[in-house]
N, C-alpha and C positions, 0 to 999 in steps of 0.2 A: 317524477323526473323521467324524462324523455331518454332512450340512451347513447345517442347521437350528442346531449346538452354534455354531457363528460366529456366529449372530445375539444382539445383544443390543436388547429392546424399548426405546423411548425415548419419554419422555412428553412430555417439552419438543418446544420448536422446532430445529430440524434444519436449517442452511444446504442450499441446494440450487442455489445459483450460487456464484458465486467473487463474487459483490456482497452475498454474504448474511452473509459472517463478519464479525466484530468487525474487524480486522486491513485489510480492504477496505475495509469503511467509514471507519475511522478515514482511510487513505490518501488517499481519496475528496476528505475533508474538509481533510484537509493540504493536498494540490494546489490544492483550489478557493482556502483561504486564502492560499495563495502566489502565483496569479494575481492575486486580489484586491487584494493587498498590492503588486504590482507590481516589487519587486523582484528585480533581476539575478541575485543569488547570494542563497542561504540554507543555513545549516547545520542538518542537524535533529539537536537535543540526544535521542539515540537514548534515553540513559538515564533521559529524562523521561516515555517514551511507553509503557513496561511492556512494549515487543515485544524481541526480540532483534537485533541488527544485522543477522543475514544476513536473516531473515525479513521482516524491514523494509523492508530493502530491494527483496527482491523483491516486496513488495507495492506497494512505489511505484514501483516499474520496471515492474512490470502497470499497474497505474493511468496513466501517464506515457503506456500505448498505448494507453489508453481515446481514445475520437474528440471527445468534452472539451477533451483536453488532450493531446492528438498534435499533438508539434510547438512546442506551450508550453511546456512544462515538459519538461528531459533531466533525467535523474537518473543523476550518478558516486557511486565510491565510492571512497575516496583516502584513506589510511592513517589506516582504520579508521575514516571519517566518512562520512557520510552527504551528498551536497550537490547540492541542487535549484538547475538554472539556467535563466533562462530563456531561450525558444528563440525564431527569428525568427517564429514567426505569432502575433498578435493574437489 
């Protein structure tokens, strides 16, 4: 194999952070609405978000260590749910 044949050209747009994919953002935006929202515990209905559990979850487990929301927001995973709680800092 040639190493020019591994390239394939791309016309669209191309994440180039780990803030740049669908997946992150969406996360992003869960987090900030669950601080907003103020409450203690939250369950996220996984099946309603088009991502898959595990993927999901590590993207709100990335997000969770963003400096946002370090420390606000822990995120478990507990037979087979997803669940946002929240942490002792303001």
């Amino acid at each position: 194999m040639v190493d020019g044949e591994c390239l394939v050209p791309v016309d669209g747009r191309v994440p180039s952070t780990r803030n740049g994919t669908e997946l992150s953002r969406f996360c992003d935006r869960l987090m900030a609405r669950f601080v907003e929202l103020g409450a203690s515990q939250a369950k996220v209905a996984v099946e309603m978000t088009g991502f898959g559990a595990d993927a999901l979850y590590k993207g709100l487990w990335n997000a969770s260590n963003k400096r946002e929301f370090m420390g606000r927001v822990t995120v478990r995973k507990s037979d087979g749910q997803i669940v946002l709680m929240r942490g002792k800092r303001k």
